[in-house]
VEXLO-544919 format. One record per residue (C-alpha): x, y, z; residue number from 0; residue in one letter. Coordinates in pm, 1 decimal. Layout:
# residues N
<X=X&Y=Y&Z=Z&nr=NUM&rest=a>
...
This chain:
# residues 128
<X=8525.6&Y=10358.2&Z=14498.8&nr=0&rest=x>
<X=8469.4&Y=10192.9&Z=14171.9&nr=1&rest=x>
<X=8249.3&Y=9953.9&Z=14231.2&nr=2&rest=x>
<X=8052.2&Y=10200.6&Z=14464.4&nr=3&rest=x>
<X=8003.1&Y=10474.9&Z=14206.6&nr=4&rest=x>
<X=7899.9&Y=10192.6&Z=13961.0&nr=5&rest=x>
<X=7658.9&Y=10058.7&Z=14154.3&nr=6&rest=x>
<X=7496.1&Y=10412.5&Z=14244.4&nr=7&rest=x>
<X=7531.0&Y=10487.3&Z=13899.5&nr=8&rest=x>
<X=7313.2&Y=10151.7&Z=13810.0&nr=9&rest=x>
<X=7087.7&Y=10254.6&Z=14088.0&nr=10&rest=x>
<X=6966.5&Y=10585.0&Z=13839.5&nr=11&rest=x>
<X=6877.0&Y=10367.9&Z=13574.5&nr=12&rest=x>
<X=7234.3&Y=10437.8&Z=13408.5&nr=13&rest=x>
<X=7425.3&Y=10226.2&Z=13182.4&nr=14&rest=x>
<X=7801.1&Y=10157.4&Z=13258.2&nr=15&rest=x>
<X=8061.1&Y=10196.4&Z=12963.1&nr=16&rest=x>
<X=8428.0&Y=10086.6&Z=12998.6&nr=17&rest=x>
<X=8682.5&Y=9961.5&Z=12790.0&nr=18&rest=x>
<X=8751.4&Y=9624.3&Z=12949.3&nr=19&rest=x>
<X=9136.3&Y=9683.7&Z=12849.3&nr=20&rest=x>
<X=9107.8&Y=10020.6&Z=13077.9&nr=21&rest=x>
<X=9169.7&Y=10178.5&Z=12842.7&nr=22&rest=x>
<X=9200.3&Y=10190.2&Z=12382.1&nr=23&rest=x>
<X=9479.4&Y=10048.0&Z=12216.5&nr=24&rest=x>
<X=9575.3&Y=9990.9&Z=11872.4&nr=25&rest=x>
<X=9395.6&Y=9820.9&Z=11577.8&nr=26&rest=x>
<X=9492.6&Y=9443.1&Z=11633.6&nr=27&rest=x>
<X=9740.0&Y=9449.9&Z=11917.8&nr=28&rest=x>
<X=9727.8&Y=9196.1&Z=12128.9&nr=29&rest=x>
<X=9425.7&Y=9217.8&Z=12389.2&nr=30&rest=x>
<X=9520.4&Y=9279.1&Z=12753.3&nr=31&rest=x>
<X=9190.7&Y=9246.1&Z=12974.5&nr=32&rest=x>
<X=9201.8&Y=9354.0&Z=13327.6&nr=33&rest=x>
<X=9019.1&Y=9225.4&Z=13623.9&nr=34&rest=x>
<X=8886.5&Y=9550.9&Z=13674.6&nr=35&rest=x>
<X=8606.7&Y=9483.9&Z=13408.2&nr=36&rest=x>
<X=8550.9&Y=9094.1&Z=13581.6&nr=37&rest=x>
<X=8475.4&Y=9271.6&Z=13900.5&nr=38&rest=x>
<X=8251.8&Y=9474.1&Z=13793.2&nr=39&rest=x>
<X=8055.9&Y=9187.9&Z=13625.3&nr=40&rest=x>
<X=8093.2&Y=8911.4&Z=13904.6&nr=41&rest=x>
<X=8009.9&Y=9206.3&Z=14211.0&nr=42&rest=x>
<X=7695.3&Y=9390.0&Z=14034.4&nr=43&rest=x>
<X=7573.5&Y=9047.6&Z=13883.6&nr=44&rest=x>
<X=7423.4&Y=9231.2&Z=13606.9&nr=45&rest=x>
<X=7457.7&Y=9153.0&Z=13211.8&nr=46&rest=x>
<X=7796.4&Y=9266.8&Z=12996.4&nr=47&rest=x>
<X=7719.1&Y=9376.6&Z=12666.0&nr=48&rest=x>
<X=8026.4&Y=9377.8&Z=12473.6&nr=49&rest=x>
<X=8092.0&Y=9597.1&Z=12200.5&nr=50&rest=x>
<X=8309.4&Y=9526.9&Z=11897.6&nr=51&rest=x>
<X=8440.7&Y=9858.0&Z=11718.5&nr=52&rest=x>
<X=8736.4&Y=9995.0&Z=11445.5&nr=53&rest=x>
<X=8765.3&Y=10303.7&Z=11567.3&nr=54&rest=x>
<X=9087.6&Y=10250.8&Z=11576.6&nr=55&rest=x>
<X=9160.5&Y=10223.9&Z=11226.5&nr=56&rest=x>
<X=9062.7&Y=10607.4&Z=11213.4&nr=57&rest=x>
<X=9146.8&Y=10757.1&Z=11545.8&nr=58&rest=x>
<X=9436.2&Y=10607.0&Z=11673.0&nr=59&rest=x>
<X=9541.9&Y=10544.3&Z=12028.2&nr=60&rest=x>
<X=9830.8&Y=10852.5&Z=12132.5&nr=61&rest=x>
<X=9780.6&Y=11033.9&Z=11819.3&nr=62&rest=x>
<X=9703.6&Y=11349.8&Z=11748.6&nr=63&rest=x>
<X=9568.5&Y=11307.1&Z=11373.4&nr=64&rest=x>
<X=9207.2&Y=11152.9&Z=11304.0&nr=65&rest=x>
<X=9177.7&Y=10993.0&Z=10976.2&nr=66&rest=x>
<X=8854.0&Y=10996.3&Z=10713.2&nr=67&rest=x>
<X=8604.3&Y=10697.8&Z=10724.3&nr=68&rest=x>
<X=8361.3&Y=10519.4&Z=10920.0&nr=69&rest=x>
<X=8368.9&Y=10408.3&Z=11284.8&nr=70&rest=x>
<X=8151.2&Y=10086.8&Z=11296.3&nr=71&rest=x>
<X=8072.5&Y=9974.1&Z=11632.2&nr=72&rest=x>
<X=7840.1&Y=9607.9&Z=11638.3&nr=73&rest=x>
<X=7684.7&Y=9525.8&Z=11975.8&nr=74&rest=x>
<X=7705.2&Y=9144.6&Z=12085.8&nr=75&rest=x>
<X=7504.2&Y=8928.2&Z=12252.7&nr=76&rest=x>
<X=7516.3&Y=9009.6&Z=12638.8&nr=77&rest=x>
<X=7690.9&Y=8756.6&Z=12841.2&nr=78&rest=x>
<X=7450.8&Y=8679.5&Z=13152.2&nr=79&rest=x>
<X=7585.7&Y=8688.9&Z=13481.0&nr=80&rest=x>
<X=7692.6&Y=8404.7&Z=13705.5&nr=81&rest=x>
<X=8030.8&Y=8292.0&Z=13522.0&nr=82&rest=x>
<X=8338.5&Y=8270.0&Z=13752.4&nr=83&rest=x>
<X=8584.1&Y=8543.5&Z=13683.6&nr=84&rest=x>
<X=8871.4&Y=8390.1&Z=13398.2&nr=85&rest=x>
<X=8548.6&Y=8196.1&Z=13248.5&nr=86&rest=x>
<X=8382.7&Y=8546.5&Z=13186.1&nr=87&rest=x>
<X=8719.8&Y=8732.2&Z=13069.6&nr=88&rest=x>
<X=8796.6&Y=8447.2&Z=12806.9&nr=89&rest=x>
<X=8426.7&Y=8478.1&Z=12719.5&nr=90&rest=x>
<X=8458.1&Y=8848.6&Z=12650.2&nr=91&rest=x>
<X=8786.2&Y=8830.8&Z=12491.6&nr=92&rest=x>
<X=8662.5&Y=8536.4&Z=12260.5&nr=93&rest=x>
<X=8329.7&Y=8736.9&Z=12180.5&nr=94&rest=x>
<X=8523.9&Y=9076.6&Z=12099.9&nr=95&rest=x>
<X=8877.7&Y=9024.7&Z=11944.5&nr=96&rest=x>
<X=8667.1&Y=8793.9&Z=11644.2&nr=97&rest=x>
<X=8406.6&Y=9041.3&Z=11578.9&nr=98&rest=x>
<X=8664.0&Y=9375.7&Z=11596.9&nr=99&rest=x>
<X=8863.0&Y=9164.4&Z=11344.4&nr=100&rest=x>
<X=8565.3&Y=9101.3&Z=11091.2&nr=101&rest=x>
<X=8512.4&Y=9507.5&Z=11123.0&nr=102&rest=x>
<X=8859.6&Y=9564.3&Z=11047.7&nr=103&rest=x>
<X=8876.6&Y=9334.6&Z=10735.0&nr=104&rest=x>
<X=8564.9&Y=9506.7&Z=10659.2&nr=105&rest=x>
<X=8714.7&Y=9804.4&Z=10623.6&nr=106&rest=x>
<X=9024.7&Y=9678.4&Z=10475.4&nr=107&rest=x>
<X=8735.6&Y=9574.9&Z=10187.4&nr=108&rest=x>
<X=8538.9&Y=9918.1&Z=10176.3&nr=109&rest=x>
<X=8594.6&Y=10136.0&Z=9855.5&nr=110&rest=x>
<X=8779.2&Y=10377.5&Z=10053.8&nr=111&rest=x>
<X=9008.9&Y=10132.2&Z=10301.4&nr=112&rest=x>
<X=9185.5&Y=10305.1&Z=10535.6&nr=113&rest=x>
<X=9546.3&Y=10240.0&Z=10627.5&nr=114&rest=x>
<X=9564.0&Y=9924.5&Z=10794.5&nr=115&rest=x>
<X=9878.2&Y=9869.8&Z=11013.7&nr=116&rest=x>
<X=10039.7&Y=9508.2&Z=10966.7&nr=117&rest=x>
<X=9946.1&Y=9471.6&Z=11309.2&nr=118&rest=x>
<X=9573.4&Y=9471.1&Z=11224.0&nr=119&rest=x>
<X=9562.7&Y=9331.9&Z=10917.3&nr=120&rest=x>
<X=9751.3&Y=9029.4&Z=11074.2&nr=121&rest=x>
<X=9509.6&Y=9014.3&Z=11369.3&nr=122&rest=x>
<X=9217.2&Y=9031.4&Z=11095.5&nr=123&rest=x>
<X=9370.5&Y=8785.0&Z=10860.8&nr=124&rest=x>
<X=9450.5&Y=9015.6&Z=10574.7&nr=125&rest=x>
<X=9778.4&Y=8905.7&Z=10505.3&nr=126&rest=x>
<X=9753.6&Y=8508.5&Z=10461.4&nr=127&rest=x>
């Protein structure tokens, strides 16, 4: 059903958005890809763009409360199609988690930082 909608979707010129983790989580935890996200790329044998973002610093996964600042998102270079399935998930893990960090520490350096957990200020070297 997935992959069908998707590729009707693509068919009307539409772009396809999903969080390759299925779903957010919080600033720096530990990245959980699914396959869900490597079939879509390996079946439609179109381009991922991945997209690094700290929106999590300010609206936090389960939470009700939204915090002041700004959400910086930073699109990446697309990875082309063609790569076998673990070679593209490493690829997008390695391309994301590094750039979401440097937007964390980012914030960690604006005038007004947000609160960073430890968790995310360990993930975006803060701390050592």
């Amino acid at each position: 059903m997935m992959l069908e909608r998707a590729t009707e979707e693509l068919g009307n010129g539409r772009p396809i958005i999903i969080y390759p983790e299925g779903t957010r989580r919080p600033a720096g935890a530990e990245p959980s890809y699914k396959y869900g996200v490597a079939k879509l790329y390996t079946d439609l044998k179109v381009p991922a763009v991945p997209i690094a973002l700290n929106s999590g610093l300010y609206w936090p996964r389960r939470e009700f409360r939204r915090f002041p600042g700004t959400i910086i998102l930073e699109i990446l270079p697309p990875i082309e199609p063609g790569l076998a399935t673990d070679t593209f998930l490493t690829v997008l893990r390695d391309t994301i988690e590094p750039a979401s960090n440097r937007l964390i520490a980012e914030a960690a350096a604006s005038p007004t930082p947000p609160a960073i957990s430890a968790m995310a200020r360990a993930s975006a070297g803060l701390d050592g």
